[in-house]
KOLDREN-866901 format. One record per residue (C-alpha): x, y, z; residue number from 1. Coordinates in steps of 0.001 Angstrom, whole numbers. Example, Ala and Ser with C-alpha at 12.3 -4.5 7.8 and 13.67 -1.06 7.14 Angstrom:
2
[[12300; -4500; 7800]; 1]
[[13670; -1060; 7140]; 2]
***
This chain:
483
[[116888; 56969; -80855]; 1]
[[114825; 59416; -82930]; 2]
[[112237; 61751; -81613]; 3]
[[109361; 60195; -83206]; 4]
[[110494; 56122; -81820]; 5]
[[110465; 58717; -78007]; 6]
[[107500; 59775; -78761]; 7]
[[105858; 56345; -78821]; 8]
[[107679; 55029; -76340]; 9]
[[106578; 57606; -73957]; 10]
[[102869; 57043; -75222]; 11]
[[102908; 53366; -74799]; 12]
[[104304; 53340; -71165]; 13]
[[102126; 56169; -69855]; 14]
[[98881; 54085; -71636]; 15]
[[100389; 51158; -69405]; 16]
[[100491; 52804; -65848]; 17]
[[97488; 54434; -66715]; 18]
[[95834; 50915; -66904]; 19]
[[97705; 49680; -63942]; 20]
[[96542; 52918; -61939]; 21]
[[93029; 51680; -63427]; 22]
[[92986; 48346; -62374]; 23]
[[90920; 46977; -59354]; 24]
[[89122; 50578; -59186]; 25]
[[85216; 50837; -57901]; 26]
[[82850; 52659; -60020]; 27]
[[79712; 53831; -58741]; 28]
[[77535; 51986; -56207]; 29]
[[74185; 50138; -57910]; 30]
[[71161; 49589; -56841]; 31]
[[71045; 46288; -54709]; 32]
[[68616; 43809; -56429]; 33]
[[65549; 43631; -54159]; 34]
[[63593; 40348; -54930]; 35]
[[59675; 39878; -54387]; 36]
[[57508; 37120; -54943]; 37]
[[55776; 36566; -57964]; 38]
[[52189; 37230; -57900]; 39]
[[50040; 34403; -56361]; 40]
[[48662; 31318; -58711]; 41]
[[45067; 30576; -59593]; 42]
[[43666; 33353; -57193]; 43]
[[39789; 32735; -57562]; 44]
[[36595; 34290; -55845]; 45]
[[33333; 32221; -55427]; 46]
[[30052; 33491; -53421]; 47]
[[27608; 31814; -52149]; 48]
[[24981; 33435; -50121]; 49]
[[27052; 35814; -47589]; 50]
[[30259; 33451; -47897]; 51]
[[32868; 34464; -50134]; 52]
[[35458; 31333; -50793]; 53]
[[38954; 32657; -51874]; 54]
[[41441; 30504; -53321]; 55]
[[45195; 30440; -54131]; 56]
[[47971; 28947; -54443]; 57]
[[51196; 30126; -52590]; 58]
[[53962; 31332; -55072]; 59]
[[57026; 29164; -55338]; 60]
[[59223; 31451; -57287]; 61]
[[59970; 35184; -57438]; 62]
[[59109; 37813; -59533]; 63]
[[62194; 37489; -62037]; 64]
[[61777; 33310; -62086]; 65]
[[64605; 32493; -59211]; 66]
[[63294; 29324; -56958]; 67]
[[62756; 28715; -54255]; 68]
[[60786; 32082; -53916]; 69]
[[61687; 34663; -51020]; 70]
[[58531; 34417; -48868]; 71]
[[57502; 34605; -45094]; 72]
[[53664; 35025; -45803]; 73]
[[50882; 35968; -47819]; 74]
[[48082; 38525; -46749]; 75]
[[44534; 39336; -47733]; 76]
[[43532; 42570; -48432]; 77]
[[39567; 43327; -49088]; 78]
[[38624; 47198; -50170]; 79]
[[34879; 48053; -51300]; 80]
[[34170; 50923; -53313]; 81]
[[32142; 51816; -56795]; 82]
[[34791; 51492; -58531]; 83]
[[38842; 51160; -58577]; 84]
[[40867; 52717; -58518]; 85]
[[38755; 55366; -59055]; 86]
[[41603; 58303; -57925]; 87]
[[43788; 60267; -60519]; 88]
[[46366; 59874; -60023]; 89]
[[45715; 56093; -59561]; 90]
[[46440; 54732; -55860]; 91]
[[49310; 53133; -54928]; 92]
[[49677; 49799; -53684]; 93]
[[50533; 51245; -50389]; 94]
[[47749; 53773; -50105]; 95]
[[45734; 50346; -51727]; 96]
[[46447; 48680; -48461]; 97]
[[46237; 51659; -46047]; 98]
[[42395; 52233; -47353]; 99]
[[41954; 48586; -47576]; 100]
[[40997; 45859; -44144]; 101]
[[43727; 43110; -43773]; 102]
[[41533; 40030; -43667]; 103]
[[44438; 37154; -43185]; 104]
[[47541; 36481; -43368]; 105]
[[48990; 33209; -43938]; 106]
[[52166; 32151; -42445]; 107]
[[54923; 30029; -44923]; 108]
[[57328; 28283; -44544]; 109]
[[60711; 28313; -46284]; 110]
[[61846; 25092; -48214]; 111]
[[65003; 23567; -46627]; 112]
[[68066; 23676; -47795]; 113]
[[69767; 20491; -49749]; 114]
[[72087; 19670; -47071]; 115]
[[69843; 20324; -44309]; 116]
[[67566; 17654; -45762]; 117]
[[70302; 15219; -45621]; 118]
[[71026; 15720; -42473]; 119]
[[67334; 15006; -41571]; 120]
[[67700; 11785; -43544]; 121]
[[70794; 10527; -41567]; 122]
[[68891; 12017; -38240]; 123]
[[66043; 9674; -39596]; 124]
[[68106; 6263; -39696]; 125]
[[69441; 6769; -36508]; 126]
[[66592; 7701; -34747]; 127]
[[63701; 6324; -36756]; 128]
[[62407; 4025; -33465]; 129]
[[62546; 7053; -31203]; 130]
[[61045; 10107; -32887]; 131]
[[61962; 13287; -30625]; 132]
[[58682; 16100; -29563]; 133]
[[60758; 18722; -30733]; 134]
[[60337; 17773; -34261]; 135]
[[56872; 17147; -34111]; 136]
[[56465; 20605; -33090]; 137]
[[58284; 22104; -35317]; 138]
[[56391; 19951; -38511]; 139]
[[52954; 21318; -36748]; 140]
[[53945; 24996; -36713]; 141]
[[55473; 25024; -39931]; 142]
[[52795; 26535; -41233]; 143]
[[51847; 26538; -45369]; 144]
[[54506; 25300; -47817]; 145]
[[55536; 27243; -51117]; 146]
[[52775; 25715; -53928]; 147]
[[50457; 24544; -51526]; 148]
[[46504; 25549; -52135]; 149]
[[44881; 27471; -49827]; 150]
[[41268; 28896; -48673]; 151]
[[39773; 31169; -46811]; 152]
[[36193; 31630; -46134]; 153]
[[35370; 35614; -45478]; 154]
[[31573; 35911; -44921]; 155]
[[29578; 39570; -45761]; 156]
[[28613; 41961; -43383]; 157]
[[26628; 44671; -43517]; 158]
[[29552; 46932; -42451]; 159]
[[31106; 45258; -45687]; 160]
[[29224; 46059; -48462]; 161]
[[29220; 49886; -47276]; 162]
[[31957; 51854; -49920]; 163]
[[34878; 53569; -48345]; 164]
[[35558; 57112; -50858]; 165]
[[38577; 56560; -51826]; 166]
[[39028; 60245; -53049]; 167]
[[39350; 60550; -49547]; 168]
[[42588; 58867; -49110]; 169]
[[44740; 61594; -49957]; 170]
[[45599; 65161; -48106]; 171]
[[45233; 67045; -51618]; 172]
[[43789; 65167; -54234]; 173]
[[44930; 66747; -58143]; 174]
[[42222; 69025; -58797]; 175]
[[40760; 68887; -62163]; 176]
[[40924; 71297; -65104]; 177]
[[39179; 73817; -65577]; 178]
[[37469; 72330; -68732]; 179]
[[36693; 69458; -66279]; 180]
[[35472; 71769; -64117]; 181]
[[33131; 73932; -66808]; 182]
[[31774; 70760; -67698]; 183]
[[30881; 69618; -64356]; 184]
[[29242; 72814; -63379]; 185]
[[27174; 72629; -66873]; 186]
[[25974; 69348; -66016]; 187]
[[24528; 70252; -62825]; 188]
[[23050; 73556; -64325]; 189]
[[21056; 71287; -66899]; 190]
[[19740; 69258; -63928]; 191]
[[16741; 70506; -62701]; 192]
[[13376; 69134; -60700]; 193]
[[12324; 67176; -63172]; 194]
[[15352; 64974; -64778]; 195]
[[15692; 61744; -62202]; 196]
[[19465; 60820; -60880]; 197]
[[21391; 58838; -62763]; 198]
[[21240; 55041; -61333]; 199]
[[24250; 54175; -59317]; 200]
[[24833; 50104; -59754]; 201]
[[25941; 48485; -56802]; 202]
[[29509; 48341; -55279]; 203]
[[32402; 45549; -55920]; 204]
[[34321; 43963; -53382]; 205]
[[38125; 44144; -54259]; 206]
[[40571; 41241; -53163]; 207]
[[43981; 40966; -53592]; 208]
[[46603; 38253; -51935]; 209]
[[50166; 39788; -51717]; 210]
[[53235; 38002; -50946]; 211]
[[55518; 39072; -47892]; 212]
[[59223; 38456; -48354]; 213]
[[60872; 37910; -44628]; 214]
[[62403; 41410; -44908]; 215]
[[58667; 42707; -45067]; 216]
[[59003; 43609; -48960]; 217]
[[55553; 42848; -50727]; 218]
[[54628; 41925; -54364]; 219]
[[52417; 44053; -56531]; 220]
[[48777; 44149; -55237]; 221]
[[46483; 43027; -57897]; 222]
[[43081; 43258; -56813]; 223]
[[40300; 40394; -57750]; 224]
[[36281; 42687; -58323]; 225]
[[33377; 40831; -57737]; 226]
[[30103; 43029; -57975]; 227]
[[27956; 43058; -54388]; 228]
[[25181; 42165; -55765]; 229]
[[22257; 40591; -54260]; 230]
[[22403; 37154; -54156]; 231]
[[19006; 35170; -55166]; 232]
[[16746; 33926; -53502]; 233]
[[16887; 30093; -52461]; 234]
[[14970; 27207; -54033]; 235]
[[12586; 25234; -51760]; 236]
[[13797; 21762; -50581]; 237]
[[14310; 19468; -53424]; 238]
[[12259; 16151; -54522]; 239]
[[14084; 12973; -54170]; 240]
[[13140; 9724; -55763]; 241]
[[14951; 6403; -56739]; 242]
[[15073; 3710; -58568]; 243]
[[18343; 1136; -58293]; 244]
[[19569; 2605; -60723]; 245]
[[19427; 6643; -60568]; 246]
[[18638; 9450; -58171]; 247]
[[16190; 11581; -59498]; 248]
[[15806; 15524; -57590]; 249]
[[13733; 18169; -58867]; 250]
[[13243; 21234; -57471]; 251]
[[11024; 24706; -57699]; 252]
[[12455; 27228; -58872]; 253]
[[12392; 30645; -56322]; 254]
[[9921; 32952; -57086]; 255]
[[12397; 35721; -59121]; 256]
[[14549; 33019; -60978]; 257]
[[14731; 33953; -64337]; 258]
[[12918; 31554; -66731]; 259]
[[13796; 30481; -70282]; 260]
[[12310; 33136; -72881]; 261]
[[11084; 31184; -75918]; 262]
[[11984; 32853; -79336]; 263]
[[8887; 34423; -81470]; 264]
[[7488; 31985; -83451]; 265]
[[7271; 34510; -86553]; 266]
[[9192; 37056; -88152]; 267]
[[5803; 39325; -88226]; 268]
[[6195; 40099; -84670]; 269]
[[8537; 43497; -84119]; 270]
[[11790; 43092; -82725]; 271]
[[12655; 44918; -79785]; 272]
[[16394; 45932; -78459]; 273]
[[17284; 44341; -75081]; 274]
[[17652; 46939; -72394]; 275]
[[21289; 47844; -70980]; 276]
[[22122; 46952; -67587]; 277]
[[25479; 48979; -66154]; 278]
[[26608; 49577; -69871]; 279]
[[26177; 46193; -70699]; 280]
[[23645; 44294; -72832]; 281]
[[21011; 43096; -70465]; 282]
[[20845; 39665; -68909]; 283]
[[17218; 39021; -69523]; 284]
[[17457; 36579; -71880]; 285]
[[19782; 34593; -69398]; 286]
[[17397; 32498; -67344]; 287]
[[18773; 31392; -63227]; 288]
[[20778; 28360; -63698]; 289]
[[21669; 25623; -60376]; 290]
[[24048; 23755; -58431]; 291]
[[23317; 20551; -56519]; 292]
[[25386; 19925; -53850]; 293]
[[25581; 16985; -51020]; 294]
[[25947; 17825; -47800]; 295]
[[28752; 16008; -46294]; 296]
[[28236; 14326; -42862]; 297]
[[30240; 14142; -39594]; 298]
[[33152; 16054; -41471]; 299]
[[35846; 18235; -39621]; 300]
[[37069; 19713; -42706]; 301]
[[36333; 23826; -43437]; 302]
[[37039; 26308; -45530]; 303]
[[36708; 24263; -48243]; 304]
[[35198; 25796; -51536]; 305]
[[31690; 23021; -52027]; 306]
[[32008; 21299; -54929]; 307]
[[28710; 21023; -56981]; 308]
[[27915; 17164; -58211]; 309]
[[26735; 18840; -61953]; 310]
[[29739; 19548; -64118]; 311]
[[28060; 22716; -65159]; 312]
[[25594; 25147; -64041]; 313]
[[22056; 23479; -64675]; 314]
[[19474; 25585; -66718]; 315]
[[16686; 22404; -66225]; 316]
[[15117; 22045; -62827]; 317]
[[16239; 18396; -62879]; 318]
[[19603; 16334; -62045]; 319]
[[20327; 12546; -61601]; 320]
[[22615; 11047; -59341]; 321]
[[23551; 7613; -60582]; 322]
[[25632; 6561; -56948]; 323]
[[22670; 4714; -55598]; 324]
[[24142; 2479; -52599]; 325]
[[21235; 744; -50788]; 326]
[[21946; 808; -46840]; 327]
[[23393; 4499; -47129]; 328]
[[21973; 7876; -46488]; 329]
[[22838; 10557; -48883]; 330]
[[21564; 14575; -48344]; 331]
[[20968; 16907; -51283]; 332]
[[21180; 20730; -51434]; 333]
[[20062; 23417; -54270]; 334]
[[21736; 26597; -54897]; 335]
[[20266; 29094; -57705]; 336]
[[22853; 31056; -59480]; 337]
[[22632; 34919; -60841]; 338]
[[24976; 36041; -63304]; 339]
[[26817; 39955; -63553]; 340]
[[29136; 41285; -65226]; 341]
[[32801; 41715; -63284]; 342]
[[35582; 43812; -64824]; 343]
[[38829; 42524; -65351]; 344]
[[42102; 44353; -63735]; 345]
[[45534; 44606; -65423]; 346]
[[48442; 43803; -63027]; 347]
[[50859; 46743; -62397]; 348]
[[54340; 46427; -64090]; 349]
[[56628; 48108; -61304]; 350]
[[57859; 46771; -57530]; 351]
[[57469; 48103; -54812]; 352]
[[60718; 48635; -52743]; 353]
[[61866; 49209; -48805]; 354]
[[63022; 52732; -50773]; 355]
[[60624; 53355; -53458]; 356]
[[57196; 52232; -53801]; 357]
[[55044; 51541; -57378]; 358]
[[52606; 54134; -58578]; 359]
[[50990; 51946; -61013]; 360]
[[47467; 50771; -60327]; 361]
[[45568; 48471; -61831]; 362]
[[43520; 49435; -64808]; 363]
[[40124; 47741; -66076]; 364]
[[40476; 46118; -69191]; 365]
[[37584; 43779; -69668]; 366]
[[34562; 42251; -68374]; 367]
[[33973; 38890; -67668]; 368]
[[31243; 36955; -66097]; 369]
[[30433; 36093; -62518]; 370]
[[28203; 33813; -60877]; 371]
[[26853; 34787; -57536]; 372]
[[24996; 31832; -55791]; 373]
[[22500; 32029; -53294]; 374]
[[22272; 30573; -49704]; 375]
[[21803; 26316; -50447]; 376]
[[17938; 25399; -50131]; 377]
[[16821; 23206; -47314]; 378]
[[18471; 20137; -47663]; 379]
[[16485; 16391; -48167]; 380]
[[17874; 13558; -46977]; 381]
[[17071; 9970; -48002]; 382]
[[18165; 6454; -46666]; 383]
[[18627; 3485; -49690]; 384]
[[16292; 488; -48965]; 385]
[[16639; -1732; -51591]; 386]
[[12657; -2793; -52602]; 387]
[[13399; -3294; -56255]; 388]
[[13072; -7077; -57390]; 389]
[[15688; -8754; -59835]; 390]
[[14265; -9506; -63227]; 391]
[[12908; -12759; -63660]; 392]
[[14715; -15999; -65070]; 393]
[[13980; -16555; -68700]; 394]
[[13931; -19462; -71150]; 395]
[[13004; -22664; -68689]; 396]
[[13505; -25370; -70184]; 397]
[[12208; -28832; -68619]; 398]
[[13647; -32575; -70002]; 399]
[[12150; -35259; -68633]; 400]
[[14313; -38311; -67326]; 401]
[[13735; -42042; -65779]; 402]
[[12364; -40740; -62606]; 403]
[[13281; -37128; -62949]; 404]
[[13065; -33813; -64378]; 405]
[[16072; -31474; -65508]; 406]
[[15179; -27827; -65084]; 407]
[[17565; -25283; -67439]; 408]
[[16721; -21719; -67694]; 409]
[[18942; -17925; -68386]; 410]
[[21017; -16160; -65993]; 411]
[[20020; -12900; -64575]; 412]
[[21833; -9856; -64738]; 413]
[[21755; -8095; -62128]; 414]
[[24539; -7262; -60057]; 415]
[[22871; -8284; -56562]; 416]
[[21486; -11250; -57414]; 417]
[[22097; -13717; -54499]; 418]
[[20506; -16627; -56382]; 419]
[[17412; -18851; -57403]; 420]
[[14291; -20622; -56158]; 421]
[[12324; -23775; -58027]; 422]
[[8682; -24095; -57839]; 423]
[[6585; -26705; -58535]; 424]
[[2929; -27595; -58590]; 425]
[[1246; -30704; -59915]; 426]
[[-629; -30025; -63576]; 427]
[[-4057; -30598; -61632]; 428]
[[-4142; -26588; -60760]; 429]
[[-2048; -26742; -58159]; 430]
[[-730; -23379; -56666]; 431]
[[3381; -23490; -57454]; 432]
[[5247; -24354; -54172]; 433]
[[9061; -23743; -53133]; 434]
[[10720; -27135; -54381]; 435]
[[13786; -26891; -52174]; 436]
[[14705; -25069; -49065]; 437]
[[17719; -22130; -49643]; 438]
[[19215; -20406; -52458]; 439]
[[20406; -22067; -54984]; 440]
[[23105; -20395; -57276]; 441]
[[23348; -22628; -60583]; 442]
[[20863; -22354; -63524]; 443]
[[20130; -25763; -63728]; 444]
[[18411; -27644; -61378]; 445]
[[17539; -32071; -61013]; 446]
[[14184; -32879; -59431]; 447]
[[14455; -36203; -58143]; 448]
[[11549; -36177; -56145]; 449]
[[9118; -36346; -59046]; 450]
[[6911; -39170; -59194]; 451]
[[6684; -41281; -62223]; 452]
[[3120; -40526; -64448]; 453]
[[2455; -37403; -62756]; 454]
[[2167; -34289; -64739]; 455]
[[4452; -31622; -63242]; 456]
[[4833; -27807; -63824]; 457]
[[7644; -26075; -62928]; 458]
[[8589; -22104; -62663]; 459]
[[11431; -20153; -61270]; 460]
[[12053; -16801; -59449]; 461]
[[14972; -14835; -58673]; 462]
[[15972; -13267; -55554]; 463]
[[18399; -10032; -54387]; 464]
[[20854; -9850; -51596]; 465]
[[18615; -7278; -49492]; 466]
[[18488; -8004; -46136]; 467]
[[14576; -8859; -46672]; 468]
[[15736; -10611; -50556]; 469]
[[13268; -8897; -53298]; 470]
[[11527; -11811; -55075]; 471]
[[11352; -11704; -58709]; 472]
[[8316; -12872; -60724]; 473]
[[7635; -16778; -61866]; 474]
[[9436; -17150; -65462]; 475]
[[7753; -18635; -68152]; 476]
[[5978; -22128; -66784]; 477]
[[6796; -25455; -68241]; 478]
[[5336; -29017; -67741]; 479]
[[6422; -32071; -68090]; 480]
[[5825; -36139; -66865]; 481]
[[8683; -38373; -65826]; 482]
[[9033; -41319; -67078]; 483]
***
């Protein structure tokens, strides 16, 4: 053998035990995947009056799309302050929920597995005429299920609506530079007696629902604004009146509600600029728009967001209610609604970890628009009596006979007709007299009782299923003579 066909054969086996030596060796440790839940579904704020209605829907996957998600509960946090985060560096979601007040927490429960549900299906069949107490129990303080919709009512205090300083938070907060500085000094140099503070616009309320895994990991807090401002005023008690038909309510508007403007009738006039309100156009122009709400009755349901009967906010101080049922009593509320402007927050990207924690904040974005709603008006209530009369027959038609008279006349529409009446008088000037006792339900009627010679004149009415029946008026009168 050669030195060079050594050579390689030396090269080749040490190659091979260096592989072998290789095999089945550990490389560094990674980082163990640490799941969260993905950020809650359809979070949504709603005010009206002191109450503040929050809405959700429990996540049912995790934050990189795995089902079913990893998630023991969901808590509330609520933070007010001018603005957020309003801290540089931006706050953490930990310092986030250290300056903000848990409101709730929501307990949920995990989805079982596969095979534990089949076991509860065979456990079913062989139990299902003796169902034990310890499953009951265990249904009952299961608590919410992954997807399910949630509320929570948190109602305004005065304590509430006070800011916390959120600059505050932190031991040493980054100082600024000294251009930052030079600037700030100038601006207070410039401000003397004379030039008035700058306006400060009320405070927001920040909410944010973060899911709990059940090793106490949390998802991302991405806080919901809505601006404290004042709520209007109520309306006064609203107007009801009926017909069979239609509910009609009108209402006053409160004394500060914002009316339509009407547009100049002329392009002579000047044009002004609308006034800015918190850097945004103003909402003059905007007039107070309403809700109409029924109050439910004898209900033991709560925390329930009310749901207005008008599709959309009403600008007209009007609304018709077509559910008319005679016999019931319905109740009606007004709320006025104010509009503001609420900025929109931009969800961090990172995770916070049991080891490491984001320090990503939220950042505003947008606007968008808020209605706040006021505290409902008095409410009216009014009971159904049915006092509204069918419309009367039409077309009678009278055909004389060999000792009687065949009556024929139109149906009536309505829907609670019960049925018809047959009057008769003699052609002499006669007042028109009930010609048979009862209802009768056909449009056609025989009069056998006529008497041969004798002018006759007949009419009919109509009558409702009211518990006192509405009477319609005669139809047209005919007359006519047996033979």
């Amino acid at each position: 053998m050669t030195k060079s066909r050594w050579r390689l054969v030396v090269s080749i086996a040490s190659l091979v035990l260096f592989v072998i030596g290789a095999c089945g060796k550990k490389g560094p440790p990674l980082a163990p995947l640490r799941l969260v839940p993905a950020p809650v579904a359809e979070f949504s704020i709603r005010r009206i009056g002191s109450e503040v209605f929050l809405n959700f829907n429990v996540p049912t996957e995790n934050s990189d799309g795995s089902t079913p998600a990893d998630i023991g509960s969901v808590e509330i946090y609520a933070l007010t302050a001018h603005s957020f985060p309003s801290t540089d560096p931006p706050l953490t979601d930990r310092e986030f929920r250290r300056s903000a007040t848990l409101i709730a927490t929501f307990e949920v429960h995990q989805p079982p597995e596969p095979e534990d549900l089949e076991d509860d299906e065979a456990d079913q069949e062989s139990t299902a005429d003796t169902p034990s107490v310890a499953s009951l129990t265990v249904i009952e303080d299961a608590g919410y299920v992954q997807g399910q919709r949630i509320s929570f009512i948190e109602t305004l205090t005065p304590q509430m609506l006070t800011p916390i300083d959120l600059t505050e938070i932190r031991r040493s907060p980054r100082r600024r530079s000294n251009e930052q500085d030079k600037k700030q000094l100038r601006l207070q140099e410039l401000q003397g007696p004379l030039v008035s503070p700058s306006f400060v616009p009320p405070p927001s309320r920040f909410y944010a629902a973060i899911g709990v895994t059940r090793g106490g990991r949390r998802s991302p807090a991405a806080p919901i604004p809505m601006r404290l401002t004042a709520p209007p005023h109520s309306t006064a008690y609203p107007s009801v009146q009926y017909t069979s038909d239609v509910v009609t309510m009108t209402w006053i508007p409160a004394r500060e509600a914002r009316r339509l403007v009407q547009a100049s009738a002329s392009e002579s006039f000047l044009r002004s600029l609308p006034i800015e309100e918190f850097g945004q156009p103003s909402r003059l122009r905007i007039p107070s728009r309403y809700n109409v709400y029924e109050v439910a009755k004898n209900t033991n349901v709560t925390h329930v967001v009310p749901i207005p009967l008008n599709d959309t906010p009403l600008e007209s101080l009007q609304f018709q209610d077509p559910r008319v049922e005679f016999g019931l009593e319905r109740c009606y509320m007004i709320g006025t609604l104010k509009q503001t402007n609420q900025m929109v927050l931009d969800s961090p990207e990172s995770v916070e970890t049991a080891d490491t924690e984001s320090v990503d904040a939220p950042e505003p974005v947008e606007t968008f628009e808020m209605m706040i709603e006021s505290p409902p008006s008095t409410e009216t209530c009014v009971r159904f009596i049915d006092t509204f009369p069918p419309a009367p027959p039409t077309n009678l038609v009278a055909v004389a006979n060999v000792g009687t008279i065949n009556l024929i006349w139109n149906a009536s529409s309505e829907a609670d007709l019960a049925g018809y009446q047959v009057l008769r008088a003699e052609a002499t000037g006669e007042t028109l007299q009930p010609l048979h006792s009862g209802i009768i339900t056909e449009t056609t009627y025989r009069d056998t009782s006529a008497i041969a010679g004798v002018d006759y004149v007949y009419a009919v009415v109509a009558l409702d299923t009211a518990e006192a029946p509405n009477i319609s008026g005669p139809s047209n009168q005919v007359q006519e003579t047996p033979r």
